[in-house]
C-alpha positions as CSV (number, residue, x, y, z in Angstrom):
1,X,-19.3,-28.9,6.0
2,X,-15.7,-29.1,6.7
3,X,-15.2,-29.2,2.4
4,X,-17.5,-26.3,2.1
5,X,-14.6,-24.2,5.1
6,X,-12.0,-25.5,3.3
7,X,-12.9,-24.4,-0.1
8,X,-14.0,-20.9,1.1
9,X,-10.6,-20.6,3.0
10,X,-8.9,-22.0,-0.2
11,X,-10.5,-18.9,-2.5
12,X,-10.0,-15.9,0.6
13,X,-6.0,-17.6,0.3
14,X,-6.1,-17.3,-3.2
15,X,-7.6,-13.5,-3.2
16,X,-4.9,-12.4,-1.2
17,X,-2.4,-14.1,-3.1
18,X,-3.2,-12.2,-6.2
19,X,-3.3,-8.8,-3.9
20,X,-0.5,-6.3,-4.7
21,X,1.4,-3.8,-3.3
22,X,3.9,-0.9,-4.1
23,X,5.4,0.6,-1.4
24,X,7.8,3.9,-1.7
25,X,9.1,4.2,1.8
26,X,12.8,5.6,3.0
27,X,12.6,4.2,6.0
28,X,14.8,1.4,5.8
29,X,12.8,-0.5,9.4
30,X,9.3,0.9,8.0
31,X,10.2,-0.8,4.9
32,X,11.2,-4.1,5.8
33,X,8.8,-4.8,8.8
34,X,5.5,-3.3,6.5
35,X,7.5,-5.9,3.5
36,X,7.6,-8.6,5.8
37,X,3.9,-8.3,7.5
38,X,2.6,-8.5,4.2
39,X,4.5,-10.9,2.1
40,X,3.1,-12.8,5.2
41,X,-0.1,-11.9,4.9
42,X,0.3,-12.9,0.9
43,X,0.4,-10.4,-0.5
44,X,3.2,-9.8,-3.7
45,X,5.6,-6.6,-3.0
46,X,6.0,-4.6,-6.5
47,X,9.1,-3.5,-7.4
48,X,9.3,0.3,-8.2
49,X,10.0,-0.8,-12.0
50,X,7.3,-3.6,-12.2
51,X,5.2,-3.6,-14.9
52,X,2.2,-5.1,-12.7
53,X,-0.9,-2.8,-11.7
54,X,-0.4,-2.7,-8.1
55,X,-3.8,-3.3,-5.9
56,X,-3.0,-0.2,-3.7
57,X,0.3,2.2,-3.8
58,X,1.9,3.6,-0.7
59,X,4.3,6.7,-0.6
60,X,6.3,7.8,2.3
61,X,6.1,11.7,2.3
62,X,9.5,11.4,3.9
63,X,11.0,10.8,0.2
64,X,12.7,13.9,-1.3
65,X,10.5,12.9,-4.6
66,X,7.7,11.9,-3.5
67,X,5.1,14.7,-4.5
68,X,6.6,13.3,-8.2
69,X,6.0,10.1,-7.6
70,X,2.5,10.3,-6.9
71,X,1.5,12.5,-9.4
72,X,3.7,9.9,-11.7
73,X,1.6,7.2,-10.0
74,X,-1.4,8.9,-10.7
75,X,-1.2,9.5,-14.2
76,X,-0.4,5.4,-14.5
77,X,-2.8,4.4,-12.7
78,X,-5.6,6.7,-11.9
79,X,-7.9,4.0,-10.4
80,X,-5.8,3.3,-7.8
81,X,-5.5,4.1,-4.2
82,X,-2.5,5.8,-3.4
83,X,-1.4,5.8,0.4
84,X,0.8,8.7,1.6
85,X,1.9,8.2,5.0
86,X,4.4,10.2,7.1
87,X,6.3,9.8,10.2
88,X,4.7,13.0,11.9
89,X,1.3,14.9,11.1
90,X,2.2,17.9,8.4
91,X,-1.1,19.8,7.1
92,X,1.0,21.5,4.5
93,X,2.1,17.7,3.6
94,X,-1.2,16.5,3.1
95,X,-2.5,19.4,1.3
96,X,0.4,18.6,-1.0
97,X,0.1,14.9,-1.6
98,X,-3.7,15.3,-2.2
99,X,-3.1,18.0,-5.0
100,X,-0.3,15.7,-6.4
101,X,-2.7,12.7,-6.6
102,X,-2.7,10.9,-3.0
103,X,-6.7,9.3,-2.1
104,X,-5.8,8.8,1.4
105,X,-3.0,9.4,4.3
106,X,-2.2,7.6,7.2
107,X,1.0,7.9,9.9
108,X,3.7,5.8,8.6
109,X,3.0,4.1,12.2
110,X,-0.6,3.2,11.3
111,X,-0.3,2.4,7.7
112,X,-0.3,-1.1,7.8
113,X,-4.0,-1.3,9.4
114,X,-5.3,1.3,6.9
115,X,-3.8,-1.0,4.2
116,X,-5.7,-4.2,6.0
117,X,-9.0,-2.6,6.0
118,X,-8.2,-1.0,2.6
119,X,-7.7,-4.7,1.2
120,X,-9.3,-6.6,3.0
121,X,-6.5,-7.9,4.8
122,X,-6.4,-10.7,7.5
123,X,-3.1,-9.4,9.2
């Protein structure tokens, strides 16, 4: 029994491993707490100039170009979920980011849970 935990915990490790992540944020604290919580968690951190497909993009609306970088994002990877997430509510924001390309939004507070459930996360 104790083989058959070990081995399942061995391939959910492994499945995270292989998870990820681009993250676009201006916030210098968002940034490294959100890197740190899921380098952690084991996922890998994309670098804006990696080649990798990332499992899930996240954009900080709070970046003077990122409407471009979504739609940018989009266009390279258009099976991709692509995050935007903000520091205060903006309708006109959202509105924006969805036409750009953005699947889903979340306050740059709450991001990292909407990630988790997004990947399947055990944060």
């Amino acid at each position: 029994m104790l083989a058959l935990a070990s081995r399942g915990m061995a391939r959910l490790h492994g499945r995270i491993r292989a998870m990820k992540i681009l993250l676009l944020c201006h916030d210098l604290t968002t940034r490294v707490n959100l890197t740190s919580l899921w380098t952690t968690a084991g996922v890998t951190m994309l670098k804006p100039t990696s080649e990798d497909v990332p499992d899930c993009i996240v954009v900080d609306l709070g970046r003077r170009d990122s409407l471009d970088e979504i739609a940018r994002l989009r266009a390279q990877h258009p099976e991709v979920t692509i995050i935007a997430c903000f520091a205060t509510y903006n309708e006109e924001a959202v509105v924006a980011a969805r036409e750009a390309g953005a699947t889903e939004f979340a306050a740059r507070s709450f991001v990292d849970r909407r990630v988790a459930r997004l990947l399947k996360l055990d944060t």
